[in-house]
C-alpha positions in Angstrom: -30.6 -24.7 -20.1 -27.4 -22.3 -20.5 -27.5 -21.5 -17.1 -27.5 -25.1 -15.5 -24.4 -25.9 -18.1 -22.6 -23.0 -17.0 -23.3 -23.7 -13.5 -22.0 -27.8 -13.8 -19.2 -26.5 -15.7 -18.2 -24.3 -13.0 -19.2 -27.1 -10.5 -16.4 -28.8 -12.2 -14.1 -25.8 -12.1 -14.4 -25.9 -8.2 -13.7 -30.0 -8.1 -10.4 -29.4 -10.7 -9.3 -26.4 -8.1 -9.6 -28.5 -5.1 -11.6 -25.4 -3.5 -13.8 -26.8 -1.2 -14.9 -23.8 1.0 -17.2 -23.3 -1.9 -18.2 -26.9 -2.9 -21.9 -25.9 -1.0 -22.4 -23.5 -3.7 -22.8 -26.6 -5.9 -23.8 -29.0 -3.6 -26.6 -29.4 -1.1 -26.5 -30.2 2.0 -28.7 -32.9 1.6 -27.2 -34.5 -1.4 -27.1 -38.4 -2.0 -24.8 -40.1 -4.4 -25.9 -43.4 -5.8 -28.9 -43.6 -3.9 -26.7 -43.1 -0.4 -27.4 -39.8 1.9 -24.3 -38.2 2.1 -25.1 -34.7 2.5 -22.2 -32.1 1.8 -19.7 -33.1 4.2 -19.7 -36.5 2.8 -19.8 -35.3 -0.6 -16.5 -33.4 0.3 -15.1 -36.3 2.4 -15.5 -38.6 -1.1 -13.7 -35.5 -2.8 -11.1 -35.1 -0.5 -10.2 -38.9 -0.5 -10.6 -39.1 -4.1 -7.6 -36.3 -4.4 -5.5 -38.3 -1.6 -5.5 -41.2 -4.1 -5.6 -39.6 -7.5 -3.3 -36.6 -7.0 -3.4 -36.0 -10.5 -7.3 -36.3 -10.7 -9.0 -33.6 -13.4 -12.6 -33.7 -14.2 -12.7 -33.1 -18.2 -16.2 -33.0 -19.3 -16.4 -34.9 -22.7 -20.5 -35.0 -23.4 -22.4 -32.5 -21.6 -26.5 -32.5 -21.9 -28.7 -30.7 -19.8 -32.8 -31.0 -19.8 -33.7 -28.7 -16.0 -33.1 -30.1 -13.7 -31.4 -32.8 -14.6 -27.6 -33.0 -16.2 -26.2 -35.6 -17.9 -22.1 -35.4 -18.3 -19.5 -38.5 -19.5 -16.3 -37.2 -17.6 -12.7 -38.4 -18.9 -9.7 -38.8 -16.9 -6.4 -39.4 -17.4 -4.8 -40.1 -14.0 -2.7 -41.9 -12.0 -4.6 -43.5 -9.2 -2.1 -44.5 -5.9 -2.1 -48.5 -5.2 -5.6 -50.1 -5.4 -8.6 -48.4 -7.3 -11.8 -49.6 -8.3 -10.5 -52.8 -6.6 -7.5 -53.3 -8.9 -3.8 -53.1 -8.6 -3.2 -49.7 -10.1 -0.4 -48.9 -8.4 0.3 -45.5 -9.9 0.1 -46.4 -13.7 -1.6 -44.1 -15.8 -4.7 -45.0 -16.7 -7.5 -43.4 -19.3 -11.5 -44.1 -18.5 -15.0 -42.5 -18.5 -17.1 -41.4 -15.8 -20.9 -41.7 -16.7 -22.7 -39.3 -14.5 -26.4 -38.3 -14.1 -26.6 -34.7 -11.6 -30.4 -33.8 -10.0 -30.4 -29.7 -9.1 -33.0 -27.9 -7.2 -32.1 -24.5 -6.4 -29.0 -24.2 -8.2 -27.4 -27.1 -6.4 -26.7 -30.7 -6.5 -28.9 -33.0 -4.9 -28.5 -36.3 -6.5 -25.9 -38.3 -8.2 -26.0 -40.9 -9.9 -22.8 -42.4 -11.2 -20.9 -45.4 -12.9 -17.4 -45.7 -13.9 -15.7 -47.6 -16.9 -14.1 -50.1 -14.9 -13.6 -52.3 -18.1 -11.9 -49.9 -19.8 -8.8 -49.5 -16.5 -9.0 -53.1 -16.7 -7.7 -53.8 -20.4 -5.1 -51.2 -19.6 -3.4 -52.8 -16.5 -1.0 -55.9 -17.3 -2.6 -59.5 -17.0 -2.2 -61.9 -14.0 
C-alpha cells in the first residue's frame, strides 16, 4: 500500500512540474478517463490544455487512500482558471474547489480514471447574475 501512495504522490509531482516526457511512467498507454479511451497522448493533451487554462493549476492532495490497485484521492486547488471553466464565467478570479478522484493501476501505471469535480462549490464563489 506504501508503494502505490508514494507512486500517486509522485504521479502528482510530475502533473505539478508540468514534465510530461515522463507522464507514461504514470500513465498507460491505454488509459481511459471517465469511462472514455484516451490512451497517453490524450491523457497528456487534457493535461496540457488544462495548464493553457489554469496557468496556476497545482494538484494538492487533501485525502489520500489506497486499497491495490485502486487509489482514492480528493485534490484541492486554488487557481485561477482563464475565461470559461466548468461552463461558467470564471474569467480569471480565483477560485477554491475539490477534485474527487478514483485512479485504477496495473503495473505501476494508470489505467483508469474516474473523476468528478465540485462544481457547486466555484459556483457559490463567482458573483450572481
Amino acid at each position: 500500500m506504501t508503494d502505490l501512495a508514494a507512486r500517486y504522490r509522485a504521479y502528482i509531482d510530475c502533473l505539478n512540474r508540468q514534465d510530461w516526457a515522463r507522464l507514461g511512467d504514470f500513465v498507460d498507454d491505454s488509459a481511459r478517463h471517465n469511462g472514455r479511451p484516451f490512451g497517453l497522448a490524450g491523457y497528456r493533451a487534457m493535461l496540457e490544455q488544462d495548464f493553457r487554462d489554469i496557468p496556476d493549476l497545482r494538484f494538492t492532495i487533501g485525502l489520500l487512500a489506497c486499497d491495490p490497485p485502486l487509489v482514492a484521492a480528493r485534490l484541492d486547488f486554488t487557481c485561477s482558471p482563464k475565461g470559461r471553466f466548468l461552463g461558467l464565467e470564471v474569467n480569471g478570479r480565483t477560485v477554491s474547489f475539490s477534485e474527487n478522484v478514483f485512479y485504477e493501476f496495473q503495473g505501476g501505471r494508470i489505467v483508469q480514471v474516474w473523476s468528478v469535480l465540485d462544481k457547486t462549490a466555484i459556483e457559490a464563489q463567482l458573483p450572481a447574475d
